[in-house]
C-alpha positions as CSV (number, residue, x, y, z in Angstrom):
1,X,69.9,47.9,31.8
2,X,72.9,49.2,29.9
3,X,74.4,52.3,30.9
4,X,73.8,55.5,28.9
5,X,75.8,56.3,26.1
6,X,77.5,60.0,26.9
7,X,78.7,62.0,23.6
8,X,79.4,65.5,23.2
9,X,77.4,66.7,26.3
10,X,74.2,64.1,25.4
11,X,73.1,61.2,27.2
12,X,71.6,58.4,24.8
13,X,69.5,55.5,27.0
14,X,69.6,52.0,26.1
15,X,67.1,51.2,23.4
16,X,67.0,54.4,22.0
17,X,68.3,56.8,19.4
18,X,69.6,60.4,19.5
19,X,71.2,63.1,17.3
20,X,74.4,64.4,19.0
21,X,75.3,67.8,17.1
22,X,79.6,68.1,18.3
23,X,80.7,71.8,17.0
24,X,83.3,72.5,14.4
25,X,83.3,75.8,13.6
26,X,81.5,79.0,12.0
27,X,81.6,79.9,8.3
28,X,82.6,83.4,7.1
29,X,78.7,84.7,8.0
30,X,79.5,83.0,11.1
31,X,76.6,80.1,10.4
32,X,77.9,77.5,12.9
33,X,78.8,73.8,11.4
34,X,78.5,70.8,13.4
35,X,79.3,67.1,13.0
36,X,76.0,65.4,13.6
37,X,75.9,62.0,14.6
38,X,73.3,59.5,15.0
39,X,73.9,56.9,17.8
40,X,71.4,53.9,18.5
41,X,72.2,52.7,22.0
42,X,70.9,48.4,22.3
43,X,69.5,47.4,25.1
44,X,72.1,44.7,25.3
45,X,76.0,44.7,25.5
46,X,77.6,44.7,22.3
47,X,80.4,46.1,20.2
48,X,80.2,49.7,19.0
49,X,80.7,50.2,15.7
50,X,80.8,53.2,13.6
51,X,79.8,53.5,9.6
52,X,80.8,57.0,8.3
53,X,80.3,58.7,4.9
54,X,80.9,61.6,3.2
55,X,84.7,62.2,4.1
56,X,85.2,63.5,1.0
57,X,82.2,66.1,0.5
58,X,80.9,64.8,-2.9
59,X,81.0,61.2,-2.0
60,X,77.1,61.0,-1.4
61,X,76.6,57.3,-2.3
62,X,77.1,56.4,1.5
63,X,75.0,59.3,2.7
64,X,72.3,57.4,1.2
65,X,73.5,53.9,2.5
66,X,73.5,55.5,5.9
67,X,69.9,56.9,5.5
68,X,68.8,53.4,4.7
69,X,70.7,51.6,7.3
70,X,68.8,53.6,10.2
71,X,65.2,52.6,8.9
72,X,66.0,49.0,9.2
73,X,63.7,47.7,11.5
74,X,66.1,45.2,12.9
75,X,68.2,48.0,15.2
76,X,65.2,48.1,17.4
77,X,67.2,44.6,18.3
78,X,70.5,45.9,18.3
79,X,73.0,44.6,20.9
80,X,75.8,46.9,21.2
81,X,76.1,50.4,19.7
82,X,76.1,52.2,16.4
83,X,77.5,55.5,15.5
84,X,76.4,56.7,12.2
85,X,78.3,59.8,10.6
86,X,76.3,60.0,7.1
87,X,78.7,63.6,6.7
88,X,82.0,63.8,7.9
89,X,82.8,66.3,5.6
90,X,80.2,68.9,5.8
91,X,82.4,71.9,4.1
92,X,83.0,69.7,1.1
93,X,79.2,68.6,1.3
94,X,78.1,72.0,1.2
95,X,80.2,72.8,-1.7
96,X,79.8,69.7,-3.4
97,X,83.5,69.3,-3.1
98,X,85.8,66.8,-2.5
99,X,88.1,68.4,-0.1
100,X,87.6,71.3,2.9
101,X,87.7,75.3,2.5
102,X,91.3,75.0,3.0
103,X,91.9,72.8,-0.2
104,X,92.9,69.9,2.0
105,X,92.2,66.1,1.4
106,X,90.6,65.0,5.1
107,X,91.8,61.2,4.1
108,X,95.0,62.7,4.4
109,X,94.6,64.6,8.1
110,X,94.3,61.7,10.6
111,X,94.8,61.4,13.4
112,X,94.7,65.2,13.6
113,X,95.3,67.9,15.5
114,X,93.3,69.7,18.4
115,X,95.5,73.4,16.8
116,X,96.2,72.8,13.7
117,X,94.2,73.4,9.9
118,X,90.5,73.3,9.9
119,X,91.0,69.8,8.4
120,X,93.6,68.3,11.0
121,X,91.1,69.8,13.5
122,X,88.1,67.8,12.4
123,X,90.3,64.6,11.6
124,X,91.0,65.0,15.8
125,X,87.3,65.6,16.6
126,X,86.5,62.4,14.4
127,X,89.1,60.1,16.1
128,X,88.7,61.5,19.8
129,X,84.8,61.7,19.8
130,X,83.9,58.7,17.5
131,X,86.7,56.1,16.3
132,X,88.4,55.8,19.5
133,X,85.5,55.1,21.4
134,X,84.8,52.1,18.8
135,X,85.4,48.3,18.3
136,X,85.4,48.8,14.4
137,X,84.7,51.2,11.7
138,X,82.8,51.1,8.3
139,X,84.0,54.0,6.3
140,X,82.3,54.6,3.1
141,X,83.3,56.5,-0.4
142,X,83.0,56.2,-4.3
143,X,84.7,57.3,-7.3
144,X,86.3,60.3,-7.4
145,X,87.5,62.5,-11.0
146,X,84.5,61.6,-12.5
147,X,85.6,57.7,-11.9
148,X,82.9,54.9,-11.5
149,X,83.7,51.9,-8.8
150,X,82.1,48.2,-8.9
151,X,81.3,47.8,-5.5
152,X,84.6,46.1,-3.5
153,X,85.8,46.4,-0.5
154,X,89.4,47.9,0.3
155,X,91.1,46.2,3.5
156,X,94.7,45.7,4.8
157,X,94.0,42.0,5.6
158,X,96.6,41.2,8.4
159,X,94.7,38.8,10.0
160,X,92.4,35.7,9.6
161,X,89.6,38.0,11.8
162,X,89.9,40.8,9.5
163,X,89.3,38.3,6.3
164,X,86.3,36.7,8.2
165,X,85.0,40.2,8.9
166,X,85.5,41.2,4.7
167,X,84.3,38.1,3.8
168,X,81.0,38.1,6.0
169,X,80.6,42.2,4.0
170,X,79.8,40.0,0.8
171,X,81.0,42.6,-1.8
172,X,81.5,41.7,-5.6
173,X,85.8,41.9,-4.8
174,X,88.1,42.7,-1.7
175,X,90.9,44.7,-3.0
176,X,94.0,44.3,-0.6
177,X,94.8,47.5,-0.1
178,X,98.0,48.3,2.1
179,X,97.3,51.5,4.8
180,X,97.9,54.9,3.7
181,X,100.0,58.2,5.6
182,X,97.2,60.1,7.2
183,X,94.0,58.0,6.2
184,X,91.7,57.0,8.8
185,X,92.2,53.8,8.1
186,X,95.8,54.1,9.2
187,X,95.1,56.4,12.0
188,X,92.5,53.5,13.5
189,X,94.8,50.7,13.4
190,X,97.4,52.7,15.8
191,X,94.6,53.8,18.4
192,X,93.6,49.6,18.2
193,X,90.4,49.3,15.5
194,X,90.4,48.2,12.1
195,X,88.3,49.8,9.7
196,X,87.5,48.6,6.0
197,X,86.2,50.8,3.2
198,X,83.7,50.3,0.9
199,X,84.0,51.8,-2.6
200,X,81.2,51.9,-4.9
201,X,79.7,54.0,-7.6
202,X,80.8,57.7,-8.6
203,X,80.7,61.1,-6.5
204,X,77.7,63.5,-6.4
205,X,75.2,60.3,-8.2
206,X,73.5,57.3,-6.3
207,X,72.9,54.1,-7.9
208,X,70.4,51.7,-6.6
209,X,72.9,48.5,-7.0
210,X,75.9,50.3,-4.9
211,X,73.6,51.6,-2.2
212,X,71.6,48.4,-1.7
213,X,75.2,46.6,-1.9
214,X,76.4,49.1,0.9
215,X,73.2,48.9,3.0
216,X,73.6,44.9,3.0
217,X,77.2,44.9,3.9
218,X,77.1,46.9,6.6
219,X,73.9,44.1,8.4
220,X,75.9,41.3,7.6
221,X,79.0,42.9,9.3
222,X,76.7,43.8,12.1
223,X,75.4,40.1,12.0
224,X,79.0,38.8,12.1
225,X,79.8,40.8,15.1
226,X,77.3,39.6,16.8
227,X,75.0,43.0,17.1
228,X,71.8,41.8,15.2
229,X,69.8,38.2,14.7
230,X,70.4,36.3,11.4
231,X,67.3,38.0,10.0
232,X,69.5,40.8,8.5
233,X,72.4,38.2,7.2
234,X,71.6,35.5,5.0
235,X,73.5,32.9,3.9
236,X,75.9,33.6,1.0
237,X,76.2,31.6,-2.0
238,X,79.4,33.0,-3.6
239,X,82.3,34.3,-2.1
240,X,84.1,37.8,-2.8
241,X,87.0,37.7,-5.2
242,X,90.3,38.4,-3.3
243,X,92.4,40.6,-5.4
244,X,96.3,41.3,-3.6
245,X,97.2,44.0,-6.1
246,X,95.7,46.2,-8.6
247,X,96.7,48.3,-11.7
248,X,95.8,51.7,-13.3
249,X,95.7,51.3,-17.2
250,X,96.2,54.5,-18.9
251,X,95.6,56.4,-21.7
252,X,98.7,56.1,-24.3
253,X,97.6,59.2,-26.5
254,X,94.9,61.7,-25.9
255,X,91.8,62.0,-27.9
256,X,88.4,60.9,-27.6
257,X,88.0,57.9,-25.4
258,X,85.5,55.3,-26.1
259,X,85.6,52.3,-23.4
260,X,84.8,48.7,-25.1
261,X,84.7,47.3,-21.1
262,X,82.8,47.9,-18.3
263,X,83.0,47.2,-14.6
264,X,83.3,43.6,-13.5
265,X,84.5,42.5,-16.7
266,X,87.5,39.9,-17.1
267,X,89.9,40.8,-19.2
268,X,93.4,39.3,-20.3
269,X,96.8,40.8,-21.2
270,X,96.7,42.0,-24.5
271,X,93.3,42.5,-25.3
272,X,91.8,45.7,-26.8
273,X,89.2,47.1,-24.1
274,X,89.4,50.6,-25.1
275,X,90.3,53.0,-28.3
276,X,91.2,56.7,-28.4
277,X,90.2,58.3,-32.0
278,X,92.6,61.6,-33.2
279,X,89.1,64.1,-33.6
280,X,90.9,65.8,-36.8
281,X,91.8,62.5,-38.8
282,X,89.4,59.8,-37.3
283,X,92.7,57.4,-36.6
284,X,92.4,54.9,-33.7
285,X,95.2,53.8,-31.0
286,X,94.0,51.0,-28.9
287,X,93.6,50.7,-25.4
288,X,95.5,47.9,-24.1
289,X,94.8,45.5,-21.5
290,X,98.5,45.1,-19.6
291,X,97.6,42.4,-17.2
292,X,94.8,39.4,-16.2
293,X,92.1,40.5,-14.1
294,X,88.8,42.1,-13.3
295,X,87.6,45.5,-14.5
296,X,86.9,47.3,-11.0
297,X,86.6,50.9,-11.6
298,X,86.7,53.3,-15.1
299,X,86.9,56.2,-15.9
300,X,83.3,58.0,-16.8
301,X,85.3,61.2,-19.2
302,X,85.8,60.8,-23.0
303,X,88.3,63.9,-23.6
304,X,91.4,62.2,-22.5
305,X,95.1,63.3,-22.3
306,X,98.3,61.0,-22.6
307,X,98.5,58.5,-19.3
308,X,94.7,59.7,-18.0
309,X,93.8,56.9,-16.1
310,X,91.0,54.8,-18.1
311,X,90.8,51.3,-16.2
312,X,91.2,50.1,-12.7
313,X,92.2,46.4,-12.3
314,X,92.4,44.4,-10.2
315,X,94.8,41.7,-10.6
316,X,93.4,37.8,-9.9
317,X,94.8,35.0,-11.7
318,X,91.7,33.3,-13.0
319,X,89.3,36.3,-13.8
320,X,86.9,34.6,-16.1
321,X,86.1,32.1,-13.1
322,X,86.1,35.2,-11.0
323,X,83.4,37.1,-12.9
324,X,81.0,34.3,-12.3
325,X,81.2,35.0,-8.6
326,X,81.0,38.6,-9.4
327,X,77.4,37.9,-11.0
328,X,76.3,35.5,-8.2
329,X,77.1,38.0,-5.5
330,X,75.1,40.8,-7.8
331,X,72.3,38.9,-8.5
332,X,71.8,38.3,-4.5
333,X,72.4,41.8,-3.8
334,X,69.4,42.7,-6.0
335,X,67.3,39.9,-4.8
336,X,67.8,40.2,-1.1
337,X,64.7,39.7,0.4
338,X,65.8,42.3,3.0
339,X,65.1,45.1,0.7
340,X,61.1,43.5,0.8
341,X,60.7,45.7,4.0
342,X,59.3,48.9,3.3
343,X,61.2,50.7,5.5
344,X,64.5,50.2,3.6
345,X,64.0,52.7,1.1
């Protein structure tokens, strides 16, 4: 029998779960806050990994992924053990705000600081109680500015394990994404874990596509490593589209936007996916598309000023072939017989 995992004061047996409440702090009225987490301890040695959501407070889609994830009946099998964070950021939750009382961007905070802001001290708590004692990390988020994302994975891919581990995700595109100054991402790659990011949907809405395309990520990654039975993983039919770079197209006047693409469309240099209409004399200036690629994420607002940002592309070099993937990997997300069990809702 495994050991007991030993969090914030609480013991968690093998084969079971617990709720670990690890204190933050007191609002004004001196309510406490606390970071719950939910650990399922296997029965059986495995990696730990941790899926977290809700870093920035109105990102709720992967609350929702998170909810689903730990009514799977399959983690009754787990080998290893799981850490789920559905809300990192409970200030921002709370407030249904992006950022912390303090006005500060928590992707921006790690690895934090035991005395510092209220936002460098919960980016410490998160690495010392959680990443740190992890193999890898699942850290989830959608659009933010009233922006929508096509599901896609963001990863610094520096090695052929960390492309095997984004491939085995199975998300519509994997947007190489290099590591940014004070995200966790960066933070976990100094203290020795990778973590990828999935990006779907828009903040403060659930969609059924981007959750059910979170939820099956997350038990294929979990099949790849090893922690649950091919059950939870089946075979994959069409691979992600790889994308190195991506590009913001933005607006060239301000006006009334009105988008003629969507997400996961292919579009090539020069093509009109877009027009912005003058409200006092009904004239049109098109929307332009500057390079090849694949329509990943869009802006959801229609009052638009010169150089909002309208499109998010990402570049590939043969996007109509690419788009054909992107529809084989969407149809098997919404036909996955794993969504069948009852318990995944």
């Amino acid at each position: 029998m495994r050991t007991p995992f030993k969090i914030g004061g609480a013991s968690v047996t093998a084969g079971s779960q617990g709720l670990v409440d690890l204190p933050v702090a007191h609002l004004s009225n001196h309510t406490p806050v606390t970071l719950p987490i939910r650990v399922v301890h296997g029965r059986r040695d495995g990696p730990t990994l941790f899926v977290s959501a809700a870093l920035h407070g109105d990102e709720i889609l992967g609350v929702e992924i998170i909810r689903r994830l730990l009514n799977t009946p399959g983690l009754k099998s787990l080998q290893g053990t799981l850490l789920c964070v559905p809300i990192v950021n409970v200030f921002g939750f709370l407030s249904k705000s992006r950022y912390l009382p303090d006005g500060r961007d928590l992707n921006r905070m790690f690895p934090g600081y035991l005395h510092g802001s209220l936002a460098a001290q919960l980016a410490h708590l998160f690495m010392e109680q959680i990443a740190r004692r992890s193999d890898f990390g699942i850290d989830l988020h959608s659009g933010s500015n009233n922006r929508a994302n096509l599901p896609q994975l963001r990863v610094d891919v520096v090695t052929p394990e960390l492309r095997d581990l984004a491939e085995a995700f199975g998300a519509p595109v994997i947007l190489q994404s290099g590591l940014r100054e004070g995200s966790l991402r960066k933070a976990a790659r100094e203290a020795g874990l990778e973590v990828i990011v999935y990006e779907a949907g828009e903040a403060l809405r659930l969609d059924e596509f981007s959750v059910r395309g979170g939820v099956r990520g997350i038990l294929h990654v979990m099949h790849h490593l090893g922690m649950l039975g091919p059950k939870h993983a089946n075979r994959q039919k069409h691979r992600s589209v790889f994308a190195t770079s991506s590009k913001w197209i933005r607006a060239p006047d301000g006006g009334i936007f009105r988008a003629l693409r969507g997400l996961g469309d292919s579009i090539a240099a020069g093509d009109i996916i877009g027009g912005i209409t003058n409200p006092y004399e009904g004239t049109d200036v098109p929307v332009l598309a500057e390079v090849d690629g694949i329509i990943i994420g869009r802006t959801n607002v229609s009052v638009v000023n010169r150089a909002d940002a309208l499109f998010h592309v990402a570049k590939v070099a043969h996007p109509k072939p690419a788009t054909g993937q992107i529809g084989g990997i969407s149809d098997a997300i919404g036909e996955d017989p794993i969504f069948d069990e009852d318990e995944i809702v």
